[in-house]
N, C-alpha and C positions, 0 to 999 in steps of 0.2 A: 149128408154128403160123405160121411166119414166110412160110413157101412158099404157104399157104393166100389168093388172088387177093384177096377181099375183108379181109382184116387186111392183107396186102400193098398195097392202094391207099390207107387209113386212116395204116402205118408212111410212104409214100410223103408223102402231105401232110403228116404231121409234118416232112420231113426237108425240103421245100421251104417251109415256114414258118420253118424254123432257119435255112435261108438265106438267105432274105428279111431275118431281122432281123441274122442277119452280116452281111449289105451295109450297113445302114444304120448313119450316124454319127452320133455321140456327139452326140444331141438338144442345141444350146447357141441355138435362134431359135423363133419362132413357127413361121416357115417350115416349118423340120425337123421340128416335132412335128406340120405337116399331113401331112406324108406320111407321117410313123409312123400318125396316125389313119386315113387313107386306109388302110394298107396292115393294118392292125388290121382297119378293119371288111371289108373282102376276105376277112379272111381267117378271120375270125368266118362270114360266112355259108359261102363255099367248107367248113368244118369241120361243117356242119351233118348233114352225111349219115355221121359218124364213128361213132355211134353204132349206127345199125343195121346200118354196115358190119362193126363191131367185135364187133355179138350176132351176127348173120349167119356169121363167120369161125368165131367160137367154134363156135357150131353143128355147122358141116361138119366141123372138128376137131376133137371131143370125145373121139372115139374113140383118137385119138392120144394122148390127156394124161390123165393122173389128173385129177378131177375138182378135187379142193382145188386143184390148181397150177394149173388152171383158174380157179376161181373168183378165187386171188390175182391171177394175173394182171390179170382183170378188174378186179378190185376196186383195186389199184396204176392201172391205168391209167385209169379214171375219177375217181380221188383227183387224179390229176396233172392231166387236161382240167378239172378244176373249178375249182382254182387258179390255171392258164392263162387260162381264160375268167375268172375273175371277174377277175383283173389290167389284162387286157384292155379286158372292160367299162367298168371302175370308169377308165381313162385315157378311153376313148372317151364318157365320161357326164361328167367334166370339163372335157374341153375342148370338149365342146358349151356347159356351164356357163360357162366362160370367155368361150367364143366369144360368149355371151350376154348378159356382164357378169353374172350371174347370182351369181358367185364376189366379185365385187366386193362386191356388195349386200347377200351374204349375210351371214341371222342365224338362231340357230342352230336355229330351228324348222326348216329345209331342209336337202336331202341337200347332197352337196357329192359327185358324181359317185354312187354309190349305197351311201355312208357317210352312214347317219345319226351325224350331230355330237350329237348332243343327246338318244339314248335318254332315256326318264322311266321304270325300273322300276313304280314307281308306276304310272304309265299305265298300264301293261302288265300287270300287277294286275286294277286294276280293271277293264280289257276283260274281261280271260277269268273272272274272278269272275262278273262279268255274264254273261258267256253262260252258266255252267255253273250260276247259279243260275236263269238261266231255262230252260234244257234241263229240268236235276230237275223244276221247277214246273211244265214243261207236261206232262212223262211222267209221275209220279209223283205230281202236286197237292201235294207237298210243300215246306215252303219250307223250303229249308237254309238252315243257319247263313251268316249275312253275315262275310267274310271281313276280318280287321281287322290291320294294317300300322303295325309299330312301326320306330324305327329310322332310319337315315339316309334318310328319305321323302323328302326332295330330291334326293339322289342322282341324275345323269346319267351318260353314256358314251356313246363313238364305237361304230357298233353297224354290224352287215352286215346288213337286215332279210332273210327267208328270201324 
């Protein structure tokens, strides 16, 4: 799979992203953390085309691999780009926020780079209660039961929304 041109240009920018962030020092100024974010969003858009490089690769070398240690493979390597990217994001949504005062001001009805501070369960309840009781009522004419919520109904948490 290694030898295969498109997984080989995909393996390639991961390994000049890894040296990119080897050169860079121990974030301790505002300064430092512009050019970690500079060098984040580069490298967020340059990783863009990772994906169809990486179905692409698979592709042309299926015949090579058992299909399960194909699919693992896959499946490990966009588990690993998900984590990368949201780490990413979530500093580069910060210190836009910062850069903003945004982080300052902030109370907890806002994100804080793309952490909701403040999930409300509750909320989140009653949105999709509502839809799914409006869904039934327009397909079906029938009005389902209204969905009812014991319990710690105040309840918040720090939340990743999808």
């Amino acid at each position: 799979m290694g030898t295969n041109p498109s997984v080989l240009g995909v393996y390639e920018k991961y390994w000049e992203a890894f040296e990119v962030f080897r050169s860079i020092p121990t974030i301790e100024t505002i300064e430092q953390n512009q050019l970690l974010y500079g060098h984040l969003n580069k490298l967020l858009n340059a990783h863009l085309v990772v994906i169809p490089s990486l179905i692409r690769g698979i592709a042309e070398s299926i015949h090579h691999w058992d299909r399960n240690d194909a699919e693992k493979f896959l499946t490990e390597t966009m588990r690993s780009r998900i984590g990368r990217r949201v780490l990413a994001e979530q500093h580069i949504a910060f210190t836009e926020s910062l850069e903003a005062n945004q982080f300052m001001d902030h109370d907890l009805d806002q994100l804080i780079g793309v952490l909701d501070t403040n999930c409300l369960p509750l909320d989140i309840i009653q949105k999709c209660s509502k839809k799914a009781f409006d869904v039934v009522r327009e397909t079906t004419g029938i009005n389902p039961p209204k969905v009812l919520v014991n319990g710690h109904v105040d309840a918040s948490f720090l939340y990743m929304p999808e």
